[in-house]
C-alpha positions in Angstrom: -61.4 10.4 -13.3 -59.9 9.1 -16.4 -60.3 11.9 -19.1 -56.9 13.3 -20.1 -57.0 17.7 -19.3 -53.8 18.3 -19.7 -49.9 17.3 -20.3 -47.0 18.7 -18.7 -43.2 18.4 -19.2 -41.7 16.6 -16.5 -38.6 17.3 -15.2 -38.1 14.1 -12.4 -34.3 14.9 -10.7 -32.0 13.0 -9.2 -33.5 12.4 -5.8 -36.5 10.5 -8.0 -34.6 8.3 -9.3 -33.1 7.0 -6.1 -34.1 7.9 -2.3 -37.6 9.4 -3.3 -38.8 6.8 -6.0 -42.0 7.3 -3.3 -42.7 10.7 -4.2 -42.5 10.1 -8.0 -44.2 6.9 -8.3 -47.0 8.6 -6.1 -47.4 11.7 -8.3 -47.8 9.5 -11.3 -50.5 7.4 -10.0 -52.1 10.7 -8.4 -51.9 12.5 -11.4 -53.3 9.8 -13.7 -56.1 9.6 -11.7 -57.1 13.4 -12.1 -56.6 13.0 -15.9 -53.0 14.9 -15.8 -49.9 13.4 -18.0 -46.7 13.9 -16.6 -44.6 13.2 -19.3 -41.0 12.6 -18.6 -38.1 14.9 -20.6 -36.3 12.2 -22.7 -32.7 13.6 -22.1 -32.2 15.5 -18.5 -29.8 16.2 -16.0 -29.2 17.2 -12.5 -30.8 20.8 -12.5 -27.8 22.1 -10.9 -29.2 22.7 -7.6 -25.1 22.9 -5.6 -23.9 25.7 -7.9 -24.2 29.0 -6.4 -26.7 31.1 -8.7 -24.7 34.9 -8.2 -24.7 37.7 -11.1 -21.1 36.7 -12.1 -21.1 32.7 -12.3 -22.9 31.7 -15.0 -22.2 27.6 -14.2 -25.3 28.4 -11.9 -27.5 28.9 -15.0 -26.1 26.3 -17.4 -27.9 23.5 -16.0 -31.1 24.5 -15.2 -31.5 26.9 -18.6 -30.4 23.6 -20.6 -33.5 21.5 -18.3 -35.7 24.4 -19.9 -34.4 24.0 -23.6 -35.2 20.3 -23.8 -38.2 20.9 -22.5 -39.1 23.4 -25.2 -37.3 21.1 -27.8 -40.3 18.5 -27.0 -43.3 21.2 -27.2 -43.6 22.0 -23.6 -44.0 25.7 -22.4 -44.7 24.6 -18.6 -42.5 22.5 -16.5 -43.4 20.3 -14.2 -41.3 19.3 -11.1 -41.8 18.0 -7.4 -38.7 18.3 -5.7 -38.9 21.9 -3.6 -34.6 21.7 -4.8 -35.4 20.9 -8.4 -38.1 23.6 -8.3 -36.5 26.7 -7.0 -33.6 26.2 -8.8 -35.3 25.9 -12.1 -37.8 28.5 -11.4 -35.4 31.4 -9.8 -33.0 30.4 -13.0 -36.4 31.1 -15.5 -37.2 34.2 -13.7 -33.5 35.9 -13.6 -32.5 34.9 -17.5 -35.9 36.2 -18.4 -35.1 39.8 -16.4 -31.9 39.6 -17.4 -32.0 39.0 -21.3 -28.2 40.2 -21.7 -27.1 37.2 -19.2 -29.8 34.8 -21.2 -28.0 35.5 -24.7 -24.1 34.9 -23.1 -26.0 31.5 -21.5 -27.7 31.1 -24.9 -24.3 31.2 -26.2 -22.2 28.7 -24.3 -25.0 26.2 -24.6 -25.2 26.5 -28.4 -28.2 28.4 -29.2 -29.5 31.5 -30.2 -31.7 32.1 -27.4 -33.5 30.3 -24.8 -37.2 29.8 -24.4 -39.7 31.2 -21.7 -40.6 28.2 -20.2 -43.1 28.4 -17.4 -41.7 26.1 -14.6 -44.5 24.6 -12.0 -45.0 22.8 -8.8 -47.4 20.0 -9.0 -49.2 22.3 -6.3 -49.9 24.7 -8.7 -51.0 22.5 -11.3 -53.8 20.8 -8.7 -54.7 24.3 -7.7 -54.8 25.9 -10.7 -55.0 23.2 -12.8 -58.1 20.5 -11.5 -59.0 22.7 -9.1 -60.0 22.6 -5.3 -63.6 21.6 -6.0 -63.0 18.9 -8.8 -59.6 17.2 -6.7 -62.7 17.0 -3.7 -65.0 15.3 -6.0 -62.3 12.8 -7.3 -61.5 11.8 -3.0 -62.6 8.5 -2.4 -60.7 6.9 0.3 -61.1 10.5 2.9 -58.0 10.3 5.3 -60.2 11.5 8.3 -58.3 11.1 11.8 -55.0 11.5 10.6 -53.3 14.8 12.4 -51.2 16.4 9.4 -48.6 18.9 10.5 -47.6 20.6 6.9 -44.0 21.6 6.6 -42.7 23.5 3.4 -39.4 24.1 4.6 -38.0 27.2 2.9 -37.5 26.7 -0.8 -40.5 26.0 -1.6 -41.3 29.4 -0.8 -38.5 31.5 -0.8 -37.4 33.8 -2.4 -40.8 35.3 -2.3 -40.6 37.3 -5.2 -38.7 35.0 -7.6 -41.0 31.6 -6.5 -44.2 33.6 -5.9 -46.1 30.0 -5.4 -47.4 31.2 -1.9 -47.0 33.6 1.4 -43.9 32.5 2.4 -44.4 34.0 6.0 -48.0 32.5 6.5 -48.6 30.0 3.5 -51.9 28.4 3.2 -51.7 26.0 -0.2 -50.7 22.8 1.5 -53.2 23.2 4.2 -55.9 23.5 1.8 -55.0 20.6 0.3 -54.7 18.5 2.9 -58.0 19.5 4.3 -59.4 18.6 1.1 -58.0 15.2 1.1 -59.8 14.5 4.3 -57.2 15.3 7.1 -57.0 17.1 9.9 -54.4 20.0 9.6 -52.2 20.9 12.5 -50.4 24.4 12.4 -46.6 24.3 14.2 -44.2 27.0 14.3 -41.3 25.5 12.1 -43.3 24.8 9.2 -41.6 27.1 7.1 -38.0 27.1 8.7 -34.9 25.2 7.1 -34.2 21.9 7.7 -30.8 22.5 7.3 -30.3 21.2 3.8 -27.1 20.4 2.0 -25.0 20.8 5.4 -26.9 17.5 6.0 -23.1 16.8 3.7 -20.7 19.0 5.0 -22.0 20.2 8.2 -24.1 17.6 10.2 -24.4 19.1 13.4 -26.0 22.2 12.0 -28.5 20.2 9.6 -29.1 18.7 13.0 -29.9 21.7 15.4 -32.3 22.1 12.3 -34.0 19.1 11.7 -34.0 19.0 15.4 -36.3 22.2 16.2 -38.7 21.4 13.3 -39.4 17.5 14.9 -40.0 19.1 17.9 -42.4 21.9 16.7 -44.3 19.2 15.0 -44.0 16.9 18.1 -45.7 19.7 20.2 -48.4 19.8 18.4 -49.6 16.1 18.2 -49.2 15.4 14.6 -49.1 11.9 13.4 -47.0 12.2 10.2 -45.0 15.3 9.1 -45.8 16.1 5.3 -42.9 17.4 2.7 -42.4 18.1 -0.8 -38.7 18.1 -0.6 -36.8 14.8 -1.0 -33.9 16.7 1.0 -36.2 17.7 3.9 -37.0 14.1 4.3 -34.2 12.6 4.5 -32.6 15.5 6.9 -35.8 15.0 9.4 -35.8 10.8 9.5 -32.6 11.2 9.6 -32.2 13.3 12.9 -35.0 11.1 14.3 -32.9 7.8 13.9 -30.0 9.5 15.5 -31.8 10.8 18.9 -34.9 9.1 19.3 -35.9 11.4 20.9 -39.3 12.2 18.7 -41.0 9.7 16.2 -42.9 11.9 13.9 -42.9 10.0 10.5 -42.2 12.1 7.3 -44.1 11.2 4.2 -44.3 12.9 1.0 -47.1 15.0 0.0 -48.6 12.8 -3.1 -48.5 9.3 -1.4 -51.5 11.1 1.4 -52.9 12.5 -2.5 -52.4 8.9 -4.2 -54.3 7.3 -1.1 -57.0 9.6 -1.2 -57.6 8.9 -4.5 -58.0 5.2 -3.8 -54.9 4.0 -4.5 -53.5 0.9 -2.4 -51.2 1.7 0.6 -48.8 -1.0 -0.6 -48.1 0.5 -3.6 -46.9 3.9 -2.4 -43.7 3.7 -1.2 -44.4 4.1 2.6 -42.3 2.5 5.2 -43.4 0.5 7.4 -43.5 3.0 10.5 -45.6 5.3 8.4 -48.2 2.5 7.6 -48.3 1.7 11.2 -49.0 5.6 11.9 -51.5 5.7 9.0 -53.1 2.4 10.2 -53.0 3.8 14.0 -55.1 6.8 12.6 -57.7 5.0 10.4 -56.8 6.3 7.5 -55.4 2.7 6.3 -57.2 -1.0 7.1 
C-alpha cells in the first residue's frame, strides 16, 4: 500500500529518541506502508509525564497543553503518539482542560495565549482501528507471523483511567489481541496483562518496580508465550530489566509495531530487535 489516507501530528517523546528508537523507527516504516504520514511536531518537549496532574498544580498541565498548541500551530486537530506515558498524559491533560474551561483559560494564560485548542490526542491503535481498518491492515499482511505465541500486555496506562482514556475495557481489553491475530499470531491471554509494571519506581523504588515486573514475567511465563508485546517504552525497559537481574524467566519484550512492521514485509534487520528476540522470532518461524 502506497496511497497517502491520511496525516497526523506526531508527538515522538523522549523515550523515542533514545532507549526506544525501535518503536519509532518501526511505526514509521509500518505506517508508510498503510499510506499513514506521521509527521513530526517541529518544536516539542517532554510531555510532562513526572508532574503530578491534581486540581491545584497547574505545572501538570503546562507541558502537555503547550504539546497540543504546537500541534494546532501546524494544522493538526489529532495527535498522534506511541508511548502508553506520552499518551495518557497528553490525553487525560486534553480531556480535563476541555471539562474544565476555567482551568484551560489560567493555563491559556501562563503560556501566552488566549485559549488553547481541542486537539484530539490518539494512540496509533486507534488510528489502525479506526483509521485503515481491521479488514484493509489484513489485506496489506504479507509476511503472516503464524507460530509465534503472543502474550499481549497493556500495562495500565494505556487503559486507565477508564473514563478519561476511553481507548478500550480496561478490565477485559480486546484491541491488541485483535491485532495481533490479524498480523498472523497466535494470542495468548495471561492474568497480568493489564497490571502495573511498576513504572517510574523503576527510579526511586527498585524493589517495588521489581515485585512488579516480576509477577507479570511470570504470568506471561505460565502461559507459554514466546515474546511479551508492549506499547510502553517504560514497561520495556522495567520487564527486561527484572529479567537480567533474576534469570529466572526469559520472555523477550518487543514493541507492538516492530511484530506490525514485519508483517508488513519489512526486514527483521531493520527493526530494532535484539538479538534474543530474533532468536525467539527465528525459533518460532516467523523470521528465516
Amino acid at each position: 500500500m502506497s496511497t497517502e489516507t491520511k496525516k497526523f501530528g506526531y508527538y515522538p517523546g523522549c523515550e523515542l529518541r533514545t532507549r526506544a528508537t525501535g518503536l519509532d523507527t518501526s511505526a514509521q516504516s509500518a505506517c508508510r506502508e498503510l499510506g499513514i504520514t506521521l509527521a513530526e511536531l517541529k518544536e516539542w518537549t517532554c510531555c510532562g509525564g513526572l508532574v503530578p496532574q491534581v486540581k491545584d498544580n497547574y505545572m501538570g498541565f503546562l507541558a502537555p497543553a503547550r504539546i497540543l498548541l504546537e500541534a494546532k500551530s501546524q494544522g493538526f486537530d489529532e495527535l498522534v503518539t506511541l508511548c502508553a506515558f506520552c499518551f495518557n498524559t497528553l490525553r487525560r491533560t486534553s480531556f480535563f482542560l476541555q471539562g474544565h474551561p476555567e482551568v484551560g483559560k489560567r493555563v491559556a494564560t501562563f503560556l501566552g495565549v488566549e485559549e488553547l485548542p481541542e486537539t484530539r490526542v490518539l494512540h496509533l491503535f486507534e488510528v489502525l482501528r479506526d483509521y485503515v481498518g481491521f479488514d484493509r491492515l489484513r489485506e496489506a499482511v504479507r509476511n503472516p507471523l503464524q507460530g509465534l505465541r503472543v502474550g499481549p500486555y497493556y500495562g495500565c496506562l494505556l487503559l486507565r483511567p477508564a473514563r478519561e482514556i476511553n481507548l478500550d475495557n480496561p478490565e477485559e481489553p480486546t484491541l491488541m489481541e485483535s491485532l495481533l491475530e490479524i498480523l498472523g499470531c497466535e494470542v495468548v491471554d495471561f492474568s497480568s496483562k493489564t497490571d502495573c509494571c511498576g513504572s517510574y519506581h523503576i527510579v526511586t523504588n527498585g524493589e517495588v518496580a521489581g515485585r512488579c515486573a516480576e509477577l507479570i514475567l511470570h504470568s506471561a511465563a505460565e502461559s507459554n508465550a514466546n515474546v511479551l508485546v508492549a506499547s510502553c517504552p517504560v514497561c520495556q525497559y522495567n520487564l527486561d530489566w527484572k529479567q537480567s537481574q533474576s534469570r529466572n524467566t526469559n520472555v523477550p519484550v518487543v514493541y507492538f509495531t516492530q511484530l506490525l512492521a514485519l508483517a508488513l514485509g519489512q526486514p527483521v534487520q531493520n527493526l530494532g530487535f535484539t538479538e534474543q528476540v530474533r532468536s525467539a522470532l527465528s525459533a518460532a518461524g516467523s523470521v528465516g
